[in-house]
C-alpha positions, 0 to 999 in steps of 0.5 A: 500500500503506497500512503500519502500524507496531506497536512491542511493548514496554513499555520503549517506553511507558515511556521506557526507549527510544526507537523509532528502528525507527519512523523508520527504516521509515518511511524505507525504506518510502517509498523504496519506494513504501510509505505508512506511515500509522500508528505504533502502540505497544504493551506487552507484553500479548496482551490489548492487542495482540490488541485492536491488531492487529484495529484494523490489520487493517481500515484497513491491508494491510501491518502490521509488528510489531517486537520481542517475538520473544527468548526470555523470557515477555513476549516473545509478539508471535508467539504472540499474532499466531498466536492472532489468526490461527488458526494454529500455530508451527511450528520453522524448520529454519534458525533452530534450525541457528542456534540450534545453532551459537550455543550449540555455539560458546559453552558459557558460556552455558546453552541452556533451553527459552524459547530455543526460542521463538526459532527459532519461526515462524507456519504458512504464513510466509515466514521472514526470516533474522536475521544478526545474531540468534538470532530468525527473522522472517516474512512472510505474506499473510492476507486480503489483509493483508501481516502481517511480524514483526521483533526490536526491536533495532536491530542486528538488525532494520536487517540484516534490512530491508535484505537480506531484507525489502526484496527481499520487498517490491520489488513495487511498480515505483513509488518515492518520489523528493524533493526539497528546496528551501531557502529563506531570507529567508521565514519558514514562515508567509508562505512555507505562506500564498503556496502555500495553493492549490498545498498545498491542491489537492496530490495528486502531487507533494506538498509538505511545508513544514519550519522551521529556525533561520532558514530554510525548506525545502519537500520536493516528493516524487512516486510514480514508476518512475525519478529521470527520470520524477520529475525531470519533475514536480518540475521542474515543481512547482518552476518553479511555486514559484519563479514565485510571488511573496512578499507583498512582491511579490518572486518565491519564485525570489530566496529559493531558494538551494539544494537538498537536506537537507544544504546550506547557505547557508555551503556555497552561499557557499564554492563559489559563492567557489571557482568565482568565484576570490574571497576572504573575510574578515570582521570579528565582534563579536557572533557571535565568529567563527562566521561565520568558524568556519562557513567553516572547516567545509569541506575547502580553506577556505583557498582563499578564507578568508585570515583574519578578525578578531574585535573584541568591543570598541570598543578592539578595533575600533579598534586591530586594525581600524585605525579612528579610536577617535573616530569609533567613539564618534561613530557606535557600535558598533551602526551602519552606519558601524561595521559598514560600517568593519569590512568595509571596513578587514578587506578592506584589512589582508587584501588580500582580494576581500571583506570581511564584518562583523557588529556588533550586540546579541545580547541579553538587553539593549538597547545603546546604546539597539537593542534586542536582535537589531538586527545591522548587516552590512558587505559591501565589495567593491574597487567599493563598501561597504554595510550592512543592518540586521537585527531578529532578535526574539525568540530567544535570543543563540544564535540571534540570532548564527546567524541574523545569519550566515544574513544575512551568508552571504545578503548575500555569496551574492547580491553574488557572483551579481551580480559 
């Protein structure tokens, strides 16, 4: 079923809203199996949405109009849809009911004819209650087009979908199920230019590429009558990922870390601590703590997190961190020896299994003669102390120092899965 999407509202062309309708169908049309291959905006004019709704007619076989259904003149969706099919409006007994009952119980406010419109409904429609609201929705089959009125406000619009008009629309036995891989270490170009044959030769399942700060995810998403039958071929696609290998020559499956929309390395890192029974520290200079704040963010932190340092200066370094001033100006605060130092003397003043630091310049300057975005990353372990070097160009301080946690969460990921 090829769906299309028509907003009917002037304020949407304007700015004065944003169409949050549109995604929200969007999303719910597509767990139900539903292509939605147009978003179409519209203002109040029959003329233009006349013109609209012969377009949708021909390239689509479900078309869903939303808002212009309340009570003053420029709402005319109905009655312009009705004109563009021939047919009356008839009153829905339900909806008058309501109507009724709503002025009845409120005799603040004044009943007037334009009110009545309300409660209308096209000849022939399958009317969709609104329990929120005063304005009946409808649904109806012409000529093999699936046309469905709804209100536009979100308050009203949301109950109706998801209680009347999804039921209406559960025909189809196929439903689109997906899933999401998370990739770090790989931009989204090198990533899309490794998997070109694959995308371009793409049918079902489907792969959708997306860049992050930092990362990269790919959606594979397929048509199917169960999450079993999915799983089989998502599995499928995914083993066929994970085997291809970056230009570097190292296989995609080392660069994916996790799966779905809400995860995170952080949160990959604090269970993978949890099932290890390890502990953490760390020791920040130009992230300021925000690796230790992302460990923080979840439930039972202080199982693995006993606590961490934050040492923004050299003098700092030297007399939290217990580490001989002398050698710190020898080496610099932007160095291997500083950062693998600082992770080092963090593990030991903690007595913790792990100790992380994070040293570098986030910018706009160069320091000590790296230019921004150069970030060295101590990890220690009671078997050994090592560094990276990481060049994080062209971003923001912002961004600087949360990608440099992305490493950091990286680097400890990968030591905890070789232990």
């Amino acid at each position: 079923m090829r769906a299309e999407l028509i907003a009917v509202g002037t304020e949407i062309l304007t700015g004065q809203i944003v169409n949050t309708n549109a995604q929200f169908l969007s999303e719910k049309f597509a767990e139900l199996g539903i292509d939605v291959f147009f978003h179409t905006a519209v203002g109040d004019n029959e003329e233009r949405l006349l013109s609209v709704l012969e377009t949708a007619s021909q390239r689509s076989n479900l078309v869903v109009l939303c808002g212009g259904l309340g009570p003053t003149e420029d709402d005319l969706t109905k009655q312009t849809l009705a004109k563009f099919l021939g047919r009356e409006l008839v009153f829905d007994e339900e909806a008058s009911q309501r109507l009724d009952e709503f002025f009845a119980t409120r005799p603040q406010y004044s009943r007037t004819p334009n009110n009545e419109r309300q409660a209308q409904i096209i000849v022939g429609f399958t009317p969709i209650q609104n329990v929120t609201g005063l304005a009946v929705g409808g649904l109806q089959e012409v000529d093999g087009v699936t046309y469905v009125v709804l209100p536009g406000p979100p308050s009203e619009l949301k109950p109706m979908v998801n209680e009347n008009l999804v039921p209406l629309l559960s025909t189809n036995q196929t439903k689109l199920y997906s899933r999401v891989l998370r990739f770090f270490g790989i931009g989204e170009s090198q990533l899309v230019t490794v998997l070109k044959d694959l995308i371009d030769q793409q049918t079902d399942p489907t792969i959708a590429p997306y860049a992050k700060t930092g990362e990269v995810t790919l959606r594979l998403s397929t048509k199917a009558t169960s999450q079993e039958a999915a799983d089989v071929k998502l599995d499928m696609l995914e083993a066929h990922i994970s085997s291809i290998h970056t230009i570097e020559g190292q296989p995609l499956s080392k660069l994916l870390y996790g799966y779905g929309e809400d995860n995170s390395l952080a949160s990959v890192v604090f269970q993978l601590l949890k099932d290890k029974g390890q502990t953490l520290t760390a020791a920040e200079s130009l992230t300021a703590g925000l690796f230790q704040a992302s460990l923080a963010d979840f439930p039972g932190a202080s199982q693995i997190f006993k606590g961490g340092f934050v040492t923004y200066s050299i003098e700092e370094k030297s007399k939290m961190l217990q580490i001989p001033l002398a050698e710190l100006q020898e080496h610099g605060v932007v160095s291997a020896f500083t950062a693998e130092k600082m992770a080092e003397q963090a593990r030991l003043l903690t007595g913790s299994d792990i100790g992380v630091s994070l040293t570098g310049v986030a910018g706009p300057e160069e320091l000590e003669g790296q230019p921004a975005g150069t970030v060295f990353i101590g990890l220690s372990t009671k078997e050994k102390t090592d560094s990276i070097r990481v060049v994080i160009g062209g971003r923001s301080r912002l961004d600087v120092r949360y990608i440099a946690t992305l490493h950091a969460f990286n680097l400890v990921r990968r030591a905890l899965l070789k232990a």
